[in-house]
N, C-alpha and C positions, 0 to 999 in steps of 0.2 A: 079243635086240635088239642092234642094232649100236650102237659109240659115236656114229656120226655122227648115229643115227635117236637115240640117246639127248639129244644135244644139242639137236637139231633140238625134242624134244618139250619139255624146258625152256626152250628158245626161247619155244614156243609159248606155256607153261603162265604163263611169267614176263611174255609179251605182251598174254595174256587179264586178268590180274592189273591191270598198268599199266592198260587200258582201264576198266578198273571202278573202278579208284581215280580215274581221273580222269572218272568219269563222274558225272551228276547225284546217282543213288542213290546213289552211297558219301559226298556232300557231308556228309549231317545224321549218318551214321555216324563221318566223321571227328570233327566239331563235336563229338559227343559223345566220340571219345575225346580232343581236346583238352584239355577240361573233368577229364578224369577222372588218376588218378593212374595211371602208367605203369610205376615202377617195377618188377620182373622177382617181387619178391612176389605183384604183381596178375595176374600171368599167365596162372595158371589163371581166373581169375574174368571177365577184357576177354574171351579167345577162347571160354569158353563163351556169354558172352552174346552176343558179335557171331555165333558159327555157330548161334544160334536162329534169323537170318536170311538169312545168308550162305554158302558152302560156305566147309569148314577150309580152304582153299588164298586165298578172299579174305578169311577172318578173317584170316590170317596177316598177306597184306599190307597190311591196313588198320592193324595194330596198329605192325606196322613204320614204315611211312609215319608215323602217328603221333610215336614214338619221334623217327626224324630228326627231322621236322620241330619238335620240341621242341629237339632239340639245337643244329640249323640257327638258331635263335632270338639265340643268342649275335653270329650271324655276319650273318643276315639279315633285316631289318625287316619283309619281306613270307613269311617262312618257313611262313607258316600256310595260304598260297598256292601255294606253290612245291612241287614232286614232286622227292626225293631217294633218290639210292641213297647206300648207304654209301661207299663207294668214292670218290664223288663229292664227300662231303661233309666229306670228313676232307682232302680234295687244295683243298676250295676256301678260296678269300681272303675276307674277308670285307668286306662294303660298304665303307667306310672305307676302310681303307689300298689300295683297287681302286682308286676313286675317287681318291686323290691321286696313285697310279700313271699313272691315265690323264689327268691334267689337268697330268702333267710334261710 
């Protein structure tokens, strides 16, 4: 495989991913890992039971999404709404000091 076809496919894998988290059926599965404890102990235990329903690649990203969006919590009042990559979430401002940014 080429690297171009290599990226190309984690493009894709990474695009199929987003659309399920942000779909209907992953809503009650997030709710539920909201609820649950995240830390990296519980690891083995969230992706066995979300891949009884889901394949490994969207247990993964359902747990992930999770994780941010707990973290996102510090920063953002609707975080439990909102879809975050990593990358994204360590570069963002948080409500507040945004807010009096943009009302200077």
């Amino acid at each position: 495989m080429q690297p171009a076809e290599a990226a190309s496919n984690a493009t894709q894998s990474e695009l199929a991913a987003l659309e399920f988290v942000l779909s209907p059926a992953a809503a009650p599965l997030l709710e539920e890992l909201a609820q649950a404890s995240l830390d990296e102990a519980h690891t083995l235990t969230l992706l066995t039971r979300l891949r009884r329903t889901v394949a490994p690649a969207l247990a993964t990203a359902l747990l992930t999404q999770a994780r941010l969006r707990r973290r996102a919590q510090v920063k953002f009042t609707a975080a439990a709404r909102m879809v975050f990559t990593a990358e994204a979430l360590e570069q963002a401002t948080a409500e507040t000091p945004a807010a009096q940014r943009g009302a200077a």
